[in-house]
C-alpha positions as CSV (number, residue, x, y, z in Angstrom):
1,X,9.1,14.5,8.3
2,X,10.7,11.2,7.6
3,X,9.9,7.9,5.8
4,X,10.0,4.8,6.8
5,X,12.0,2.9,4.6
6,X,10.6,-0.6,4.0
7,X,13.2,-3.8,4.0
8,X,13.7,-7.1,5.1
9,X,13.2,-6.1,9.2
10,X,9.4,-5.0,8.0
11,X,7.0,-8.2,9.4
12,X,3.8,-7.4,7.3
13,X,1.9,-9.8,9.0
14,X,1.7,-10.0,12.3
15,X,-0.5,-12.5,14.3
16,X,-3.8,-10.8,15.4
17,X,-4.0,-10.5,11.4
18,X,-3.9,-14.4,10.3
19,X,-7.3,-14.4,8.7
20,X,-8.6,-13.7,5.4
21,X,-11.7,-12.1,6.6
22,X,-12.9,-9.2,5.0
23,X,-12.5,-5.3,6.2
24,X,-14.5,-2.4,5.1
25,X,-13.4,0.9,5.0
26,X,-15.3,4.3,3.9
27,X,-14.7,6.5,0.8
28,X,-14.0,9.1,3.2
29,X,-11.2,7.2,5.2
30,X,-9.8,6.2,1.4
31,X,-9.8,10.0,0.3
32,X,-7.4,10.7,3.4
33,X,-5.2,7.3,3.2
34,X,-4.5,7.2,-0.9
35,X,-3.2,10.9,-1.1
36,X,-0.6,10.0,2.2
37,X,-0.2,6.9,0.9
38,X,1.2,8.0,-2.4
39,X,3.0,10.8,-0.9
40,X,4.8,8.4,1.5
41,X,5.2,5.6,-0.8
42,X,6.8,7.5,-4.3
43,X,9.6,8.4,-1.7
44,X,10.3,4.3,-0.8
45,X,13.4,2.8,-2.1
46,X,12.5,-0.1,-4.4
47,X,13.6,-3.7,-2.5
48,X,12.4,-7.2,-3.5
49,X,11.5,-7.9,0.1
50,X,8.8,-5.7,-0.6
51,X,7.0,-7.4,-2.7
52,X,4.4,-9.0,-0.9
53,X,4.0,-5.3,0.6
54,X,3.8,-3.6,-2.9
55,X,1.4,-6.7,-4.0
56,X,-1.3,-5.5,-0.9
57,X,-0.7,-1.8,-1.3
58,X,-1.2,-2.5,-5.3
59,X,-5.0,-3.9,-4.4
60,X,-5.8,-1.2,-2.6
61,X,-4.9,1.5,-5.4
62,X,-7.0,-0.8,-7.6
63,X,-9.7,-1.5,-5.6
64,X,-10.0,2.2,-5.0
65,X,-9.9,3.1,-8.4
66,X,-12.7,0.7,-9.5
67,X,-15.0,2.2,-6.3
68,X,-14.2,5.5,-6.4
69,X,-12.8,6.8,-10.0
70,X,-9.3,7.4,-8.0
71,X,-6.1,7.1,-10.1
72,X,-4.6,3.2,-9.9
73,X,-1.6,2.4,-8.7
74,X,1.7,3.5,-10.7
75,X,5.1,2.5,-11.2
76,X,6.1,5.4,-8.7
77,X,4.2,3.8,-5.9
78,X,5.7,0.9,-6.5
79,X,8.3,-0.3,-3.3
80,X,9.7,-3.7,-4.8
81,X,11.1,-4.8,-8.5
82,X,8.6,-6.7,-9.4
């Protein structure tokens, strides 16, 4: 299996997702995403493109954690230099 490696050519918005408004998602969905998620992102190279990226995926380790007791986001999951 490969990774994608994110840098300048990733769009992370695109425009059916201009809006602000609010998702919810399950515990269940965020107990199989964060494990992948970590897996897929400690293997990213670090660019500073990425840091609006590393920003959003950042919220998400810490919303998670304050939910559901998960582990925060680390340095390791980290994909920018910020």
């Amino acid at each position: 299996m490969t990774t994608q490696d994110f840098t300048t050519t990733f769009t992370p918005i695109a425009p059916e997702f201009e809006s602000d408004e609010s998702m919810e998602i399950s515990g269940r969905d965020m107990a199989l995403l964060l494990p992948w998620m970590r897996a897929q992102l400690t293997a990213q190279a670090r660019h500073d493109e990425n840091s609006d990226l590393c920003q959003a995926l950042s919220s998400i380790f810490h919303q998670a954690s304050d939910l559901y007791g998960t582990e925060p986001g680390t340095r390791e999951t980290c994909i920018c230099y910020g």
